[in-house]
N, C-alpha and C positions, 0 to 999 in steps of 0.2 A: 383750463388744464395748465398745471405747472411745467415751465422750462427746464431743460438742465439744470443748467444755470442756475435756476430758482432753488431748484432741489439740492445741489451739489457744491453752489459758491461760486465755481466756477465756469466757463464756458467749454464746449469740446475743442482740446488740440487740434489746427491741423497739418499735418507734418506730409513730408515725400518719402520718408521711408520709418518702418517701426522703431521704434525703441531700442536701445540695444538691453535695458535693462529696467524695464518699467516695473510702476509699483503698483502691489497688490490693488485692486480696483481700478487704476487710471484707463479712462478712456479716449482713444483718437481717430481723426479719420485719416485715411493712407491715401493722399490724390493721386498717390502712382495705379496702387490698387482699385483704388476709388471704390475702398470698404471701412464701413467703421467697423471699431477692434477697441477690445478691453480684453485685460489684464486679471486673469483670475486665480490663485493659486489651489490646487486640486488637493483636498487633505490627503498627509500622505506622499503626494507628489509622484506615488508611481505604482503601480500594480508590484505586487509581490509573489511570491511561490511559499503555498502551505507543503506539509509532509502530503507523500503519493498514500492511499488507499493499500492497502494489505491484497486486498481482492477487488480486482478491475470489474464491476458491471456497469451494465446501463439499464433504461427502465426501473429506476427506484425510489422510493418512499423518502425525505429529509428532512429533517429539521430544526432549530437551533441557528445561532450567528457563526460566526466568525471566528470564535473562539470556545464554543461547547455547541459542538451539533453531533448531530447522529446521523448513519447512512444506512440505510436496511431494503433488506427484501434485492429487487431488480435479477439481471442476467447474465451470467456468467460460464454461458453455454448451455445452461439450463437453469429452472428457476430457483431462485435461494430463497433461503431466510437468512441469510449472514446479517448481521448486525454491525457496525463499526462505531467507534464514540471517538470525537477529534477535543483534543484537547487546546486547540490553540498552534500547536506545531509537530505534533502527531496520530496518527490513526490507531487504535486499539479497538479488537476482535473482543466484543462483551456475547452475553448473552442472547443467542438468535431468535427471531421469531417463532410464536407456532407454528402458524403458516406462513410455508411460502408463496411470493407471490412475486407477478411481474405489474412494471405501471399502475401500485398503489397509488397512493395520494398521503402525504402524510404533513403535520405538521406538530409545532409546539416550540415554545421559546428556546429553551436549552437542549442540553443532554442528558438533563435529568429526569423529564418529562415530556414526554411525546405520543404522537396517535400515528398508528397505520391504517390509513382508512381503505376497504373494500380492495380493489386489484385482479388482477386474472392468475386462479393457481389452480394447476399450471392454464387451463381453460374449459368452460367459459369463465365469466366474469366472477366473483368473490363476494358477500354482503361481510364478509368477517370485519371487525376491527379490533385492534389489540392494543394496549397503552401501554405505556413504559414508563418504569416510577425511578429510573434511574438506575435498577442493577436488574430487570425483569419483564416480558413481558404479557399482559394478561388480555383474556379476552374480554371484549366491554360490549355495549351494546352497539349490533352491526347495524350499519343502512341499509332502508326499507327493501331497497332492489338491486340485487347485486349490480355494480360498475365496473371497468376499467377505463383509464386513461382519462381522469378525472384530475378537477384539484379542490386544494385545502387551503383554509386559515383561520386561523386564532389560535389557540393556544391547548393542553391536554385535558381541558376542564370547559373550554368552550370556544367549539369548531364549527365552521361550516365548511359546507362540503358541495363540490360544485362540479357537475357532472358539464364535462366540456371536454369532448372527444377529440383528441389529437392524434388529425387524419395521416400525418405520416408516421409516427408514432406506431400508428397499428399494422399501417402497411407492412412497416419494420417486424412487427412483432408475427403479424399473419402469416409472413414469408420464412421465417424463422421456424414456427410452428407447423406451417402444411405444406412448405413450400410455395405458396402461392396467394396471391392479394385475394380476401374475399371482404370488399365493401360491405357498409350498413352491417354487418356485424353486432350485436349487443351483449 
């Protein structure tokens, strides 16, 4: 197996106290701390703040990056179909769901195209799914047995769909709806 050294040219620093100003990559050991430490520059260098949401829920359907995603469905004291499309630096109200629903599953690369898969609307569980071609959305073919609290990935042309129950999630949702926790639930 190859050394540092071998790999790198050089051997590891070792110093009594960090760097004041180290460079991207360089690694040392700290015999104060008596930890080795490397130097990594984080893209970006720091979390930032998008535009807030039009309408605050939880429990919703998403998906798209960073800069073109969609937010749909969830709860907002009761259940929606509200729709939102992010452009990068703000939220705008498009076109809502058919059904509403809470703890979809949703996914798709942008804002142009995306899936609502299954959910609870309002309850029990949903087999609906509905796609979104960018200004609308349709009903497409649902999953076999209705779900909630599921999840999604790939993309609005080719999704899987992955039925994984999140036990506080529902607790959330159960307490919301009857008042009170009822486990095993489907």
């Amino acid at each position: 197996m190859a050394t540092y050294k071998e790999i790198n040219g050089t051997d590891i620093t070792v110093v009594s106290s960090d760097p004041s100003n180290p460079l991207i990559g360089e690694v040392w050991y700290n015999t104060t701390t008596q930890k080795l430490k490397g130097y990594q520059q984080v893209l970006g260098n720091a979390w930032s703040t998008g535009g807030n949401l039009n309408t605050a829920r939880f429990g919703r359907g998403s998906a798209g990056t960073q800069t073109a995603a969609l937010y749909f469905g969830g709860n907002d004291g009761s259940d929606s179909a509200l729709t939102e499309a992010y452009d990068g630096s703000s939220w705008t109200e498009v076109n809502d769901l058919n059904s509403a629903r809470i703890v979809g599953a949703g996914n798709g690369a942008t804002n142009t195209a995306a899936l609502a898969i299954a959910g609870s609307s309002p309850s029990p569980a949903t087999a609906i799914t509905e796609q979104w071609n960018g200004t609308s959305w349709t009903e497409v073919g649902d999953v076999n047995t209705a779900r909630y609290a599921a999840a999604s990935s790939g993309t609005s042309t080719s999704a899987l769909f992955l039925v994984v129950y999140l036990f506080l999630l529902l607790q959330l949702k159960m307490k919301l709806k009857v008042g009170m926790v009822q486990v095993g639930q489907k």
